[in-house]
C-alpha positions as CSV (number, residue, x, y, z in Angstrom):
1,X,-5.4,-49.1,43.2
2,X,-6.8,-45.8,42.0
3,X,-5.0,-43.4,44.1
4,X,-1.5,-45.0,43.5
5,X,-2.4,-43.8,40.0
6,X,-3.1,-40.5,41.3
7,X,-0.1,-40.2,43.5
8,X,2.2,-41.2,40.6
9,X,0.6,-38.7,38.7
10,X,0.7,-35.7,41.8
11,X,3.6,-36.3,43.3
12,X,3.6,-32.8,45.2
13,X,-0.1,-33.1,45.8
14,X,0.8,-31.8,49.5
15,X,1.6,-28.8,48.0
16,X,-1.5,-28.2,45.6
17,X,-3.3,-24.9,46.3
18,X,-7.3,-24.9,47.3
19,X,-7.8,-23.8,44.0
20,X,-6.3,-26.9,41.9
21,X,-8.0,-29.2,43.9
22,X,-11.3,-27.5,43.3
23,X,-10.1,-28.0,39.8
24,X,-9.9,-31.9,39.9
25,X,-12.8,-32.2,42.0
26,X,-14.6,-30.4,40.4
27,X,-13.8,-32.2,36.7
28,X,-14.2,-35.5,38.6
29,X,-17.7,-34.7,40.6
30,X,-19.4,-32.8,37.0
31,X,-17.9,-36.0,35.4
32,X,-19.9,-38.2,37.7
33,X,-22.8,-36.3,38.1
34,X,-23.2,-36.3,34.5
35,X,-25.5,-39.6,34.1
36,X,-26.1,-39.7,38.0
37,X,-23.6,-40.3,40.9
38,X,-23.5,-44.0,42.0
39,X,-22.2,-45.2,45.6
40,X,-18.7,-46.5,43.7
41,X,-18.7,-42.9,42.0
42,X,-18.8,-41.4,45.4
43,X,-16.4,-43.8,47.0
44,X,-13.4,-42.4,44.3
45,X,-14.7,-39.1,45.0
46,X,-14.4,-39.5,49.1
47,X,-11.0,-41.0,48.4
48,X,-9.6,-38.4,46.2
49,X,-10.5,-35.9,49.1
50,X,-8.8,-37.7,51.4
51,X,-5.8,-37.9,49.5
52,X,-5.3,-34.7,48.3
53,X,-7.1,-33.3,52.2
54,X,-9.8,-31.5,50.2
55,X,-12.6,-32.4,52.0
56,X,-13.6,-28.3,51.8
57,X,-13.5,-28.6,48.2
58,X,-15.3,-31.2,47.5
59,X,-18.0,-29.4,49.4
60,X,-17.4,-26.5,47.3
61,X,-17.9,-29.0,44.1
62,X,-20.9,-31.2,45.3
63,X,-22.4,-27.6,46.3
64,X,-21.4,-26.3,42.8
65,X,-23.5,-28.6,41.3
66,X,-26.2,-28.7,43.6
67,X,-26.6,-24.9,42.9
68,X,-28.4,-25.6,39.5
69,X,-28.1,-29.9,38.5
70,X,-29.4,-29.2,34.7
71,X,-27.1,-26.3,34.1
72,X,-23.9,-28.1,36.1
73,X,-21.8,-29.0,33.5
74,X,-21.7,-26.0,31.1
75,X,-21.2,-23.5,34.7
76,X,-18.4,-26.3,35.4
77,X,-16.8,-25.6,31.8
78,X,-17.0,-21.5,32.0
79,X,-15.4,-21.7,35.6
80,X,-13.1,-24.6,34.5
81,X,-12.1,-22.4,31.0
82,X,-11.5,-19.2,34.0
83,X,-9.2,-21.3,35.8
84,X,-7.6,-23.2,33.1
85,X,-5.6,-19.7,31.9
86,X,-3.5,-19.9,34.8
87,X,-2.8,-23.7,34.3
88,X,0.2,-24.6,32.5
89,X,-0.6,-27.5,29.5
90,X,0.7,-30.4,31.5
91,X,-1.3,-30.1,34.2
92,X,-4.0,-29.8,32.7
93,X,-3.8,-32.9,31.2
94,X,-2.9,-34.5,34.2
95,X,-6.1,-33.3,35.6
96,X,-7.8,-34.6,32.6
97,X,-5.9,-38.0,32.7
98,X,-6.8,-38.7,36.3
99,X,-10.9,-37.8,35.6
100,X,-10.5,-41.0,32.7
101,X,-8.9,-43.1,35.2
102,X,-10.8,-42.1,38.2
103,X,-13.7,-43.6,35.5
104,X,-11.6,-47.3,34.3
105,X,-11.8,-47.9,37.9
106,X,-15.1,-48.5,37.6
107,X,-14.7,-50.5,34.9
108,X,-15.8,-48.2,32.0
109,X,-16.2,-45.0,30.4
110,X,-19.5,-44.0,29.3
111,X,-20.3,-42.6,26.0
112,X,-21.4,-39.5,27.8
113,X,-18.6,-39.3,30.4
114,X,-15.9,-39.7,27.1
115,X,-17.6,-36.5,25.0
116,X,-17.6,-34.6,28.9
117,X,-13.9,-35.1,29.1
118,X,-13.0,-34.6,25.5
119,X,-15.4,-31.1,25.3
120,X,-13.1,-30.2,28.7
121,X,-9.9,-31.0,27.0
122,X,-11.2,-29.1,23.7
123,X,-11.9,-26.1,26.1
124,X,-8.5,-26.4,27.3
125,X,-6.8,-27.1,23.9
126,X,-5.2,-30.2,24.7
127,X,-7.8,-32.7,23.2
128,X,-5.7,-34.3,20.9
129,X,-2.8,-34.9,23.4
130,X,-5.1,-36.5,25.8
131,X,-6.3,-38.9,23.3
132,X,-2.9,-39.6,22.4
133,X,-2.4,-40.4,26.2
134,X,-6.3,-42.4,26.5
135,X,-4.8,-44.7,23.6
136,X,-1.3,-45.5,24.6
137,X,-3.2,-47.1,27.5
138,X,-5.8,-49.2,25.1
Protein backbone atom coordinates (compact mmCIF):
# COMPACT_ATOMS: atom_id res chain seq x y z
CA UNK A 1 0.00 0.00 0.00
CA UNK A 2 0.99 3.65 -0.64
CA UNK A 3 1.55 4.94 2.75
CA UNK A 4 3.78 1.95 3.84
CA UNK A 5 5.94 3.49 1.11
CA UNK A 6 5.63 6.71 2.69
CA UNK A 7 6.19 5.60 6.17
CA UNK A 8 9.44 3.72 5.04
CA UNK A 9 10.39 6.78 3.50
CA UNK A 10 9.36 9.29 6.82
CA UNK A 11 10.10 7.49 9.47
CA UNK A 12 10.00 10.55 11.98
CA UNK A 13 6.97 11.93 10.16
CA UNK A 14 5.53 12.59 13.80
CA UNK A 15 8.05 14.97 14.08
CA UNK A 16 7.80 16.95 10.67
CA UNK A 17 7.09 20.69 11.14
CA UNK A 18 3.81 22.41 9.51
CA UNK A 19 6.00 23.72 7.09
CA UNK A 20 7.38 20.36 5.50
CA UNK A 21 4.15 18.97 5.26
CA UNK A 22 2.92 22.02 3.39
CA UNK A 23 5.92 21.01 1.36
CA UNK A 24 4.73 17.52 0.30
CA UNK A 25 1.26 18.49 0.03
CA UNK A 26 1.78 20.92 -1.65
CA UNK A 27 4.21 19.00 -4.51
CA UNK A 28 1.57 16.27 -4.34
CA UNK A 29 -1.83 18.45 -4.69
CA UNK A 30 0.03 20.96 -7.69
CA UNK A 31 1.10 17.51 -9.07
CA UNK A 32 -2.47 16.38 -9.24
CA UNK A 33 -4.11 19.39 -10.10
CA UNK A 34 -1.96 19.64 -13.01
CA UNK A 35 -4.29 17.67 -15.66
CA UNK A 36 -7.31 17.73 -13.17
CA UNK A 37 -7.81 16.10 -9.65
CA UNK A 38 -9.62 12.71 -9.95
CA UNK A 39 -11.59 11.02 -6.91
CA UNK A 40 -8.38 8.27 -6.67
CA UNK A 41 -6.07 11.56 -6.79
CA UNK A 42 -7.97 12.87 -3.86
CA UNK A 43 -8.16 9.56 -1.99
CA UNK A 44 -3.92 9.60 -1.82
CA UNK A 45 -4.18 13.09 -1.03
CA UNK A 46 -6.87 12.47 2.09
CA UNK A 47 -4.60 9.62 3.07
CA UNK A 48 -1.40 11.44 3.13
CA UNK A 49 -3.07 13.94 5.54
CA UNK A 50 -4.04 11.60 7.67
CA UNK A 51 -0.80 10.08 7.97
CA UNK A 52 1.33 12.79 8.40
CA UNK A 53 -2.02 14.73 10.65
CA UNK A 54 -1.94 17.64 8.11
CA UNK A 55 -5.30 17.96 7.51
CA UNK A 56 -4.53 22.12 8.04
CA UNK A 57 -2.11 21.87 5.37
CA UNK A 58 -3.78 20.36 2.95
CA UNK A 59 -6.25 23.15 3.39
CA UNK A 60 -3.50 25.50 3.02
CA UNK A 61 -2.54 23.61 -0.41
CA UNK A 62 -6.03 22.95 -2.01
CA UNK A 63 -6.55 26.80 -1.00
CA UNK A 64 -3.12 27.57 -2.61
CA UNK A 65 -4.24 26.50 -5.71
CA UNK A 66 -7.61 27.51 -5.59
CA UNK A 67 -6.18 31.15 -5.18
CA UNK A 68 -5.41 31.40 -9.00
CA UNK A 69 -5.84 27.45 -10.86
CA UNK A 70 -3.97 28.72 -14.21
CA UNK A 71 -1.16 30.30 -12.44
CA UNK A 72 -0.88 27.22 -9.62
CA UNK A 73 1.97 25.50 -10.56
CA UNK A 74 4.61 28.18 -11.35
CA UNK A 75 3.34 30.13 -7.66
CA UNK A 76 3.89 26.37 -6.35
CA UNK A 77 7.62 26.33 -7.84
CA UNK A 78 8.59 30.08 -6.47
CA UNK A 79 7.20 29.17 -2.91
CA UNK A 80 8.53 25.53 -3.32
CA UNK A 81 12.25 27.14 -4.69
CA UNK A 82 11.69 29.72 -1.07
CA UNK A 83 11.34 26.70 1.02
CA UNK A 84 13.58 24.39 -0.67
CA UNK A 85 16.91 26.60 0.75
CA UNK A 86 16.33 25.46 4.04
CA UNK A 87 15.84 21.74 2.92
CA UNK A 88 18.81 19.61 3.07
CA UNK A 89 19.40 17.44 -0.55
CA UNK A 90 18.00 14.23 0.79
CA UNK A 91 14.85 15.35 1.73
CA UNK A 92 14.17 16.90 -0.91
CA UNK A 93 14.36 13.99 -2.87
CA UNK A 94 12.41 12.17 -0.54
CA UNK A 95 9.77 14.65 -1.07
CA UNK A 96 10.19 14.29 -4.72
CA UNK A 97 10.27 10.44 -4.57
CA UNK A 98 7.08 10.05 -2.69
CA UNK A 99 5.06 12.74 -5.30
CA UNK A 100 6.24 9.74 -8.20
CA UNK A 101 5.02 7.10 -6.11
CA UNK A 102 2.00 8.84 -4.66
CA UNK A 103 1.38 8.79 -8.91
CA UNK A 104 2.44 4.57 -9.67
CA UNK A 105 -0.33 4.05 -7.35
CA UNK A 106 -2.52 5.05 -9.67
CA UNK A 107 -1.08 3.10 -12.11
CA UNK A 108 0.85 5.71 -14.19
CA UNK A 109 2.68 8.82 -14.55
CA UNK A 110 1.52 11.16 -17.03
CA UNK A 111 3.65 12.88 -19.55
CA UNK A 112 2.74 16.10 -17.88
CA UNK A 113 2.96 14.93 -14.23
CA UNK A 114 6.81 13.46 -15.25
CA UNK A 115 8.03 17.13 -16.75
CA UNK A 116 6.10 18.75 -13.32
CA UNK A 117 8.27 16.62 -11.08
CA UNK A 118 11.47 16.76 -13.10
CA UNK A 119 11.14 20.95 -13.55
CA UNK A 120 10.63 20.64 -9.41
CA UNK A 121 13.68 18.52 -9.05
CA UNK A 122 15.66 20.91 -11.61
CA UNK A 123 14.53 23.89 -9.34
CA UNK A 124 15.85 22.05 -6.49
CA UNK A 125 19.04 20.77 -8.21
CA UNK A 126 18.65 17.24 -7.68
CA UNK A 127 17.12 16.21 -11.13
CA UNK A 128 19.55 13.81 -12.05
CA UNK A 129 19.54 11.99 -8.68
CA UNK A 130 15.90 11.49 -8.79
CA UNK A 131 16.02 9.96 -12.14
CA UNK A 132 18.64 7.86 -10.94
CA UNK A 133 16.27 6.74 -8.11
CA UNK A 134 12.80 6.78 -10.83
CA UNK A 135 14.94 4.09 -12.81
CA UNK A 136 16.42 1.76 -10.24
CA UNK A 137 12.67 1.11 -9.65
CA UNK A 138 11.88 0.47 -13.61
Amino acid sequence: MFLAKEECIMTDYKNMTSEQKKVILLLKSVIFHYHGLDSEEQAILDQTAEKFDAWEELKWANEFIALDYYTAFERAREYLNEVGNTLDKDLKLKYLNMVWEANNVKGYVTEMEATAILKLAKDWQVQKELMMMVRKKV
